[in-house]
N, C-alpha and C positions, 0 to 999 in steps of 0.2 A: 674358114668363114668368120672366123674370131676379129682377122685384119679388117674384111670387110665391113665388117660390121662397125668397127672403129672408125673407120674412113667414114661411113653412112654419117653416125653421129657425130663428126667434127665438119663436115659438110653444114650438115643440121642445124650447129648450133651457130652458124654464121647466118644465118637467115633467121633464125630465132634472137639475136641478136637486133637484128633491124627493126623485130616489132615490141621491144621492152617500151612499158611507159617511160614518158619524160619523168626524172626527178624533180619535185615539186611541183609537177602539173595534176589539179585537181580536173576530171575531166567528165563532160555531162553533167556541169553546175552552172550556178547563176552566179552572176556576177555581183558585188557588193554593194548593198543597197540600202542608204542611197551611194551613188546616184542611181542605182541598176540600170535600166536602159532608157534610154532617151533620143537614139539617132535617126527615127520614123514610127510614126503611126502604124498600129498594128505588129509589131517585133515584138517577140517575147525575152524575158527575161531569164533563160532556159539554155540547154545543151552546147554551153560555150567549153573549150579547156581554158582555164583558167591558171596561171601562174602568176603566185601572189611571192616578192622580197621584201618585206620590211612595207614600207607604207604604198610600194608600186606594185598595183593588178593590173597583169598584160592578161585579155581575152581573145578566143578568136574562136570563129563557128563558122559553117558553111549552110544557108537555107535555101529553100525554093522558094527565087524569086515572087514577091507580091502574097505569097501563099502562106509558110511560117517555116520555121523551122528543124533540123532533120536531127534525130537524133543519132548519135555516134556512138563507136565502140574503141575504145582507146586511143581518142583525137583522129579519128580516122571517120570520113564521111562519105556515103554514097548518095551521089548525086546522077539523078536523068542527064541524058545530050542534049541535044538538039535546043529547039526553041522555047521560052515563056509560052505555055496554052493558055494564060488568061488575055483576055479578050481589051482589046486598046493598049495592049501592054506589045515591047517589044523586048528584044535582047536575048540571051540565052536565060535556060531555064533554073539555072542556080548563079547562083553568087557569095559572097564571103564578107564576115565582119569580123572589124577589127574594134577592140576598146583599148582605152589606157587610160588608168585615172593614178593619182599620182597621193590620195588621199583615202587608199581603201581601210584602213585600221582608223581614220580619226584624228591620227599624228603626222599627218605626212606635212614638211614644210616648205617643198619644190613646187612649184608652178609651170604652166605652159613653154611659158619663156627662157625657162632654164635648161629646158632638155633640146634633145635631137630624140628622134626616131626613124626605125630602117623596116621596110616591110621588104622580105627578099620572097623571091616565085622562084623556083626549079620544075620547071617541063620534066619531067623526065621521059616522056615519050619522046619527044623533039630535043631533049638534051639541051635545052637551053635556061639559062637564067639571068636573073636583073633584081635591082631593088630600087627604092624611092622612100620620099620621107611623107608619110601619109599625114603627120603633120600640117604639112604642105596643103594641105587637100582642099580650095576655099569653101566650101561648102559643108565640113567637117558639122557635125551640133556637139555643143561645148561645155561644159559645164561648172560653175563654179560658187560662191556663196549668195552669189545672187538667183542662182537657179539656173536655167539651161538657155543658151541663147544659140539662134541655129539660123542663118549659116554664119561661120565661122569671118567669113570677111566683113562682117556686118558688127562681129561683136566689143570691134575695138582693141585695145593693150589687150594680150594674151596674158599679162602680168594676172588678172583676178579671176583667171580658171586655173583648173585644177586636172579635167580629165578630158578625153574627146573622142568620140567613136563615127563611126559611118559604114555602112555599108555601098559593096559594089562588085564589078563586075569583068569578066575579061571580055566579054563580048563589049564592052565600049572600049574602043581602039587608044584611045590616050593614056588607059589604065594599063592595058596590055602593052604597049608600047613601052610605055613607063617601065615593066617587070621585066622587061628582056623577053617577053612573047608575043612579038608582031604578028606572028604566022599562028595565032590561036583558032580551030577550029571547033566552032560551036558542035559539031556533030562527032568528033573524034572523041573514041574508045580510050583514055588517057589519065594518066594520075599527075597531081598537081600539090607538091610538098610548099606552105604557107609556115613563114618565120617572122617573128612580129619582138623586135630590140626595143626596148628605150636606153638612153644614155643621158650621166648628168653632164654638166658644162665643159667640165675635165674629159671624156668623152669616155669615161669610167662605165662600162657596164650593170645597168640598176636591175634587168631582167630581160629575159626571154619565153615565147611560148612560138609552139610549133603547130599544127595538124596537116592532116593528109586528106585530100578530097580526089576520090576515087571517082571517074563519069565513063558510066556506063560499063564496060570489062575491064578498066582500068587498064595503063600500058604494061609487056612487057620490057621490062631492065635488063640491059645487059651483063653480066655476071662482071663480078670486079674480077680481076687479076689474079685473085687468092685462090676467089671461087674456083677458077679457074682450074688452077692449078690440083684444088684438095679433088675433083671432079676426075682431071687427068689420075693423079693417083689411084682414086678408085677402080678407073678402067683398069691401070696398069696391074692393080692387084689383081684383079678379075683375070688376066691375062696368064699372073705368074700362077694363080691355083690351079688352073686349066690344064697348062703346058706338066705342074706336076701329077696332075693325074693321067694324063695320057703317058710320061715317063713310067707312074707306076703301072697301069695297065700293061704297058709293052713289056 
């Protein structure tokens, strides 16, 4: 029983493994304020994971839509299927934000214009992934020492902001497309891992934040290869105590 048991807890701790917090992820906090939030009416400034380097804060949260907010248990969110139930509203019934301000301590001396950013999706029910540069987004609301200007294509040189957030959606096809998830089903039982990069102009790594948005039983994963394997051993053990006790019996 001794093997067994070893087997059990190195199985174990390959899956306890997957759910350790991110290093440097403060998670079910607000974001630094100012600017705190700014990318629509009615959004709270609340239950984002937050990873702060040096003067760059990456955010990222998952709410129901039009509604507010959800809160999380170690960057990990549960989110309903199906549709938005508020009334004149369309799309599915959660969505996800993204921030990045590039000024959260006070000192920061980079601007809009000097970075990149990568927002990546992984399906893992559908096995599929993609990224995009939210960036990019023209509708982004922006923020800088002028104050917040929204949308994004409207506010001119990106040289005199500093941060940008928006929320959105996979139920809008351009979004999903974009992420490498065409085939996104508003009603599907699925888990949905969200990675949120900035980079400076060198394309130098400035930070990263992650969470996980669970809808509805969330998908099962296919076991990796190890898993696998530590799995087969177990059996295998199971097999040789067996065969010795019927030896000792006879």
């Amino acid at each position: 029983m001794k093997k067994f048991q070893a087997i059990s807890l190195a199985a174990f701790s390959l899956f306890a493994v997957a759910g350790r917090a991110q290093a440097g992820v403060v998670y079910d906090t607000a974001l630094a304020n100012p600017p705190g939030v700014y990318y629509g009416t009615g959004n709270s400034n609340s239950d984002f994971a937050v990873s702060t380097t040096g003067s760059v804060e990456l955010g990222l949260s998952a709410i129901t839509r039009f509604i507010g907010p959800i809160v999380p248990a170690l960057g990990t969110y549960d989110v309903p299927t199906g549709a938005t139930g508020v009334a004149g509203k369309t799309g599915s019934a959660w969505g996800f934000v993204f921030s990045v301000d590039l000024n959260a301590d006070g000192k920061g001396t980079q601007n809009l214009s000097t970075i990149t950013t990568r927002l990546t999706l992984n399906d893992v029910g559908l096995g599929k992934s993609g990224f995009f540069d939210p960036l990019a987004i023209p509708d982004n609301a922006e923020f800088g020492a002028g104050g917040v200007c929204s949308p994004a294509f409207l506010c001119g040189a990106s040289s005199g902001f500093y941060a940008f957030q928006n929320s959105e959606a996979l139920s809008f096809a351009a979004v999903a497309a974009a992420l490498g998830d065409p085939g996104y089903n508003i009603n599907a039982n699925d888990t949905y891992v969200f990675t949120l990069q900035a980079f400076n102009s060198n394309a130098a790594l400035l930070g990263s934040d992650t969470i996980t948005v669970v809808a509805g039983k969330g998908a099962t994963p296919i076991p990796e290869p190890v898993t696998l394997s530590l799995f087969g051993a177990g059996f295998a053990g199971i097999a040789a105590l067996r065969r010795r006790r019927k030896s000792k019996q006879a």
